[in-house]
MARKOL-566653 format. One record per residue: residue in one letter; x, y, z of N, C-alpha, C in turn; residue number from 1. Coordinates in steps of 0.001 Angstrom, whole numbers. Example, Ala and Ser with C-alpha at 12.3 -4.5 7.8 and 13.67 -1.06 7.14 Angstrom:
BEGIN
residuo nu nv nw cau cav caw cu cv cw num
A 13190 -5690 7800 12300 -4500 7800 13200 -3300 7800 1;
S 12850 -2250 7080 13670 -1060 7140 12900 30 7870 2;
//
This chain:
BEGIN
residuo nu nv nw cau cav caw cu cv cw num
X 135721 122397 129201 136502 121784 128156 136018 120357 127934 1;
X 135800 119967 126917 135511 118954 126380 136786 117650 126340 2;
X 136285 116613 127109 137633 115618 127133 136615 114102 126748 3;
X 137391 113778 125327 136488 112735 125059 136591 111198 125475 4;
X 137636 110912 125892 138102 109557 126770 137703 108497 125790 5;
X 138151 108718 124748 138219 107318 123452 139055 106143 123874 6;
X 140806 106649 124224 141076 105586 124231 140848 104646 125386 7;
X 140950 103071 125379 140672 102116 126080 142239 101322 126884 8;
X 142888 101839 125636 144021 100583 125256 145073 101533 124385 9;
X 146464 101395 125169 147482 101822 124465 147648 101491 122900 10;
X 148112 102439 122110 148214 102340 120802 149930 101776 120663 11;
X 150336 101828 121886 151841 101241 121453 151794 99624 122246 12;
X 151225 99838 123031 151925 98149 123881 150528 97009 124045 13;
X 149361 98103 123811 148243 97461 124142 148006 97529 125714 14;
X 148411 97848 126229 147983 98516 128162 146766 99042 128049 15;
X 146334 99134 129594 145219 99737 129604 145483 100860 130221 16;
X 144528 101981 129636 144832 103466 130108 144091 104204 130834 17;
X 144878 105061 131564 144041 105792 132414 144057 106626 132388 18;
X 142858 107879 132496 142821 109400 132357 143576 109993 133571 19;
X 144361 110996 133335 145540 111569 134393 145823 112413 134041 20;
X 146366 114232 134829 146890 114981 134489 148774 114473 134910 21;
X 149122 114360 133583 150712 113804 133357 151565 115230 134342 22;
X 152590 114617 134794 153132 115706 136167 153437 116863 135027 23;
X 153888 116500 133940 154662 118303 133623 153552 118414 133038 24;
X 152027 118647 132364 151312 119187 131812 150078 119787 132760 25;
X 149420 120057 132134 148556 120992 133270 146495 120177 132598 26;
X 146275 119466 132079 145218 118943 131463 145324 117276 131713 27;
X 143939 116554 131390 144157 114839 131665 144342 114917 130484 28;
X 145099 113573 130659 145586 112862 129358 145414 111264 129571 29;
X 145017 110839 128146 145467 108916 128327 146785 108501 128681 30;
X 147004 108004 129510 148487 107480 129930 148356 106209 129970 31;
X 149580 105547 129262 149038 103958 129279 149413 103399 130788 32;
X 148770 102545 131690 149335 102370 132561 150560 101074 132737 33;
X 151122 100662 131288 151795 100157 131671 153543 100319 130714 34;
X 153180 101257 129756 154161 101920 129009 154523 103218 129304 35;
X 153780 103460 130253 153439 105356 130605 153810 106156 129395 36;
X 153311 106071 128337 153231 106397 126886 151427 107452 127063 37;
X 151901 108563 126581 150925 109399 126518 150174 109302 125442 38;
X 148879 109677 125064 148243 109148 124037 147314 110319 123767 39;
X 147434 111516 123046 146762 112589 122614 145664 112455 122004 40;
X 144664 113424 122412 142848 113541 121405 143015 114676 120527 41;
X 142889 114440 119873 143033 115844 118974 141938 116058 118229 42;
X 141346 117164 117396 140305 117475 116678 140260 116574 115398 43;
X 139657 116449 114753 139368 115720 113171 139448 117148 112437 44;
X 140138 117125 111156 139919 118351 110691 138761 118138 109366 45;
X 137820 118818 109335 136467 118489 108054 137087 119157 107115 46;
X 137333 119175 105638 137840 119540 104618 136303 119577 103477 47;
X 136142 120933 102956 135663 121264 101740 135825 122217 101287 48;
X 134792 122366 100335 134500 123949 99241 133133 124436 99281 49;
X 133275 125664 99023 132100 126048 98103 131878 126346 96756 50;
X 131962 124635 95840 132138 125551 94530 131005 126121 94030 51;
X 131100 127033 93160 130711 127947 92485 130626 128126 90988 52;
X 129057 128532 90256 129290 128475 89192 128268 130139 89018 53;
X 128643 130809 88471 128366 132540 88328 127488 132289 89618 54;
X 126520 132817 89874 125284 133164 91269 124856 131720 91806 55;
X 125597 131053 91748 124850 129663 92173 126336 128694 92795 56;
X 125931 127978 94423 126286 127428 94993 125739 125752 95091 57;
X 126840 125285 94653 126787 123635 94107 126592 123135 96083 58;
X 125920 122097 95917 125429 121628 97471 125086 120181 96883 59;
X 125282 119519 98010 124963 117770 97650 124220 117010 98654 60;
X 122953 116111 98210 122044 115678 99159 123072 114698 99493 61;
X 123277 114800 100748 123626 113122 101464 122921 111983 101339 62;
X 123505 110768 101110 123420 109653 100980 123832 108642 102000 63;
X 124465 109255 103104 125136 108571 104483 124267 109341 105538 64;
X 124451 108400 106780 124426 109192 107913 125516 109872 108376 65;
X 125747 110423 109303 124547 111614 109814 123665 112538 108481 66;
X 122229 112785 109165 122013 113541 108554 121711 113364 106843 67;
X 121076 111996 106803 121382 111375 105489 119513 112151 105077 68;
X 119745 112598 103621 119165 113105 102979 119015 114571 102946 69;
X 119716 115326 103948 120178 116856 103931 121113 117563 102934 70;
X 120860 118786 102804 122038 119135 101981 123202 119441 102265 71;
X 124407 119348 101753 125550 120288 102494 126763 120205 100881 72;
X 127726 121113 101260 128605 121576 100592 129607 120009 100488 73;
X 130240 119754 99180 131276 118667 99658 132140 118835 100408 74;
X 132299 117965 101176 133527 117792 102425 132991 116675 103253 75;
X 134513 116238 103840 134695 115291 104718 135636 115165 105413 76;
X 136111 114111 105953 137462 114361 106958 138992 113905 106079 77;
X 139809 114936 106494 141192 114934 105634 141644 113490 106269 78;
X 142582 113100 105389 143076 111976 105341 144918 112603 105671 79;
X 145153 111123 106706 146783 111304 106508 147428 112007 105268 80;
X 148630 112592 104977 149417 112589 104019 148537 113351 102749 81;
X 147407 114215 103284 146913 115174 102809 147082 116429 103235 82;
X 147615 117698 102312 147342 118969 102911 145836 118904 102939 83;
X 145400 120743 103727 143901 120709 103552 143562 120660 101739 84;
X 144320 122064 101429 143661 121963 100315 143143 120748 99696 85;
X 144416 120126 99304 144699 118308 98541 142814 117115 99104 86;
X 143112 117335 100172 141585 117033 100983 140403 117357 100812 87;
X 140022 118400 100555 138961 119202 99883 138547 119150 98747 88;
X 140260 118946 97795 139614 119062 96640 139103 117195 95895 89;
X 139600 116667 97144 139549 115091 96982 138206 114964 97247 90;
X 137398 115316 98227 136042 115330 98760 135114 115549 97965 91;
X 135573 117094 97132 134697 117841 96383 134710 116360 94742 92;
X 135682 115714 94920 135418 114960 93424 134803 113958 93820 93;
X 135252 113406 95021 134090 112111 95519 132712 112342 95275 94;
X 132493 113376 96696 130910 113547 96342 130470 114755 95379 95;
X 130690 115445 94546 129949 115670 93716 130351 115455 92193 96;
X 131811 114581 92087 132221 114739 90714 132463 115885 89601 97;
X 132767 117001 90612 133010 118453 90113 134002 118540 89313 98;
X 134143 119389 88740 135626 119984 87414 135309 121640 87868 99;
X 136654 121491 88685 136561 122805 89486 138199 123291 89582 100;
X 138029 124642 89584 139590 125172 90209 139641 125667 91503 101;
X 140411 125154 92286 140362 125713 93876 140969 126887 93844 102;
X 140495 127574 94988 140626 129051 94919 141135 128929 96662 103;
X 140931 130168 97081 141515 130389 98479 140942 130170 99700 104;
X 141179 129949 100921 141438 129200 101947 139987 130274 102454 105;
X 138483 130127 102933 137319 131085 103050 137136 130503 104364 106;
X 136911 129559 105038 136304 129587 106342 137035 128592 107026 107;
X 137202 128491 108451 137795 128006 109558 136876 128232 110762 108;
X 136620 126729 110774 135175 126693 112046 135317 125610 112725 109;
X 135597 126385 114264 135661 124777 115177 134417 124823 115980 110;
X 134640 123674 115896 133421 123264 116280 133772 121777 117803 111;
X 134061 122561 118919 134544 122259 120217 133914 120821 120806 112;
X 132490 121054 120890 131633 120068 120750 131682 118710 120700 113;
X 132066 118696 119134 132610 117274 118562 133787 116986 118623 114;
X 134671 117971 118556 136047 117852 118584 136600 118058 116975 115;
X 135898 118995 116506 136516 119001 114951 136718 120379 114130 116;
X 137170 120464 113138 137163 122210 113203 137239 121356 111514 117;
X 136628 122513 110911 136191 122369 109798 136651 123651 108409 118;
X 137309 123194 107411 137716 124362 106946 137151 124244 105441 119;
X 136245 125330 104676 136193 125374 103381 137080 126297 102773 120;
X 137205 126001 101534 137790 126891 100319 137091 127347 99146 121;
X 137258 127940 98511 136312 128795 97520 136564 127834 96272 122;
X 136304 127601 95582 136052 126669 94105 135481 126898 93024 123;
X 136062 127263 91768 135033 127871 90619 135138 126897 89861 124;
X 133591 126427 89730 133499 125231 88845 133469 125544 86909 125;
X 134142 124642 86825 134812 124919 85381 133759 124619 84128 126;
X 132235 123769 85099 131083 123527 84191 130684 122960 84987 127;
X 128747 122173 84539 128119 121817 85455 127439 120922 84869 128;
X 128787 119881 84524 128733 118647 84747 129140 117842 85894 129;
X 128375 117028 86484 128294 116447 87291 128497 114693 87905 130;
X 129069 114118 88728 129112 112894 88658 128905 112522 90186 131;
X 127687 112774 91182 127668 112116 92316 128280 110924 92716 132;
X 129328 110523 93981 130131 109391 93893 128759 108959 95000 133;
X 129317 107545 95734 127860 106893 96510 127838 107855 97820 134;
X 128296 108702 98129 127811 109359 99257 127155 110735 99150 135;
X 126668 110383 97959 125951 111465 97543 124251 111218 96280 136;
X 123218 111884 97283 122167 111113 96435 122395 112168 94910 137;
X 122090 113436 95238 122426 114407 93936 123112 115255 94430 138;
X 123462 116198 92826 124320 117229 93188 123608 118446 92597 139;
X 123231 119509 92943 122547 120541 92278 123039 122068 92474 140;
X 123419 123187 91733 123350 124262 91957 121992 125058 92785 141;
X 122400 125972 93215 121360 126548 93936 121743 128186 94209 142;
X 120670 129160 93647 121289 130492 93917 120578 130667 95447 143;
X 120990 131794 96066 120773 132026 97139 119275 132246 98052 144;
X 118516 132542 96993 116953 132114 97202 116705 130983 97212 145;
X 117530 130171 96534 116785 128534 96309 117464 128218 97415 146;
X 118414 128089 97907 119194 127237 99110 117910 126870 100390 147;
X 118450 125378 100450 117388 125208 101142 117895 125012 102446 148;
X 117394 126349 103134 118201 126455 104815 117249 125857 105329 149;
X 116513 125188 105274 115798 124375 106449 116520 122996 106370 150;
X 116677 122724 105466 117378 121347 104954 118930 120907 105313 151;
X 119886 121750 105466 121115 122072 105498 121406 120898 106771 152;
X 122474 120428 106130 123023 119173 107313 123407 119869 108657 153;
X 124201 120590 108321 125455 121061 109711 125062 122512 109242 154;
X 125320 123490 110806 125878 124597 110929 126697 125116 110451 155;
X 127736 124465 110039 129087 124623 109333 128930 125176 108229 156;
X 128024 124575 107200 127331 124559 106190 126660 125833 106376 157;
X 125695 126171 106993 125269 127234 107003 125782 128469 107200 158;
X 126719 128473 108315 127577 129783 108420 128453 130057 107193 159;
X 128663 129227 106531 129850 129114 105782 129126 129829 104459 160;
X 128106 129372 104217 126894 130345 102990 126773 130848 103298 161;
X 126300 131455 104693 126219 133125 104973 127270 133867 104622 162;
X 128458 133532 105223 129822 134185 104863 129791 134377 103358 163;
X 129847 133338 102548 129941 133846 101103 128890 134626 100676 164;
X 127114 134441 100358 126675 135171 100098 126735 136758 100885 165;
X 127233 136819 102141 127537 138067 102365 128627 138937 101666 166;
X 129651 138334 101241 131225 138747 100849 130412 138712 99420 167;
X 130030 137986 98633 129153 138362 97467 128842 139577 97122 168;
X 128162 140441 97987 127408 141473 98308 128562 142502 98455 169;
X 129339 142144 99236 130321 142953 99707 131387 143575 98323 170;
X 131388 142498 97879 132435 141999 96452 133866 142140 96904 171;
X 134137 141212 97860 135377 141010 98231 135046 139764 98890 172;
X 136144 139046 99074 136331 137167 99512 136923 137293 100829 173;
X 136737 137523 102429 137341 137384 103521 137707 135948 103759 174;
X 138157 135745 104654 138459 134310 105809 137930 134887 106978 175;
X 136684 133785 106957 136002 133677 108075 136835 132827 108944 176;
X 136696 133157 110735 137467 132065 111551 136075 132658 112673 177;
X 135650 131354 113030 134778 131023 114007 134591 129928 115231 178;
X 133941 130072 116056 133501 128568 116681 132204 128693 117004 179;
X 131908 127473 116764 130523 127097 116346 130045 126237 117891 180;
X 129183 126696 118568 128949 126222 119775 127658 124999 119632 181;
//
């Protein structure tokens, strides 16, 4: 199991903390040592889409690190006081400036590792006009021959196109749920 030991310093009193399995739980935890205030790690959740325009999957070169100049699907990390959807579809307008309708809930992928689990949704873009925001160098359609899997930022990304162009084929839309090692 993966235990990432971020915090330093209580988020309530400012104490300093120490890794400990707390008596009633069975795992370490940050405990502040001087508020004995527990202090949870939890996953980041990654929020996107795959939108879609007839045979072709919209993908966006990065402009940030990690992984800056790769391709990947829009998404990023949900924000407070966001559902997923609401998150996704916030991402998908940042970086690629899409005019899209969200569709249903397609992949759920954790990814243990980092500590993050990552979820896309299906997206039919309403045209292909485009407006890259700055974390994004371009934005381009791509049918499934053109996708450039050598290029692809994350795994996430990749499983997540397999899943659709497979269900493509299939002609039905599943929910993929995975973990990505």
């Amino acid at each position: 199991m993966l235990i990432l030991r971020s915090f330093k310093h209580c988020k309530a009193c400012g104490g300093a903390v120490e890794y400990t399995v707390p008596a009633d739980d069975n795992r370490e935890r940050a405990a502040c040592t001087v508020c004995s205030a527990i202090l949870y790690e939890n996953p980041l959740n990654v929020v996107g889409t795959v939108p879609v325009w007839g045979d072709q999957v919209l993908l966006c070169r990065r402009n940030i690190e990690p992984r800056y100049g790769m391709w990947t699907l829009p998404a990023g990390f949900m924000e407070l006081g966001e559902s997923t959807a609401d998150g996704a579809a916030r991402e998908t307008d940042e970086e690629a400036g899409a005019h899209f309708e969200m569709q249903g809930l397609f992949s759920v992928l954790s990814v243990p590792r980092v500590g993050q689990v990552h979820l896309y949704f299906r997206a039919r873009l309403l045209d292909t006009v485009f407006a890259p925001g700055p974390e994004t160098i371009e934005a381009k359609l791509f049918r499934e021959d053109e996708i450039p899997w050598d290029e692809l930022a994350f795994r996430t990304v990749r499983d997540t196109l397999k899943y659709y162009f497979d269900d493509c084929r299939a002609g039905r839309f599943d929910v993929h749920c995975a973990d990505v090692s």
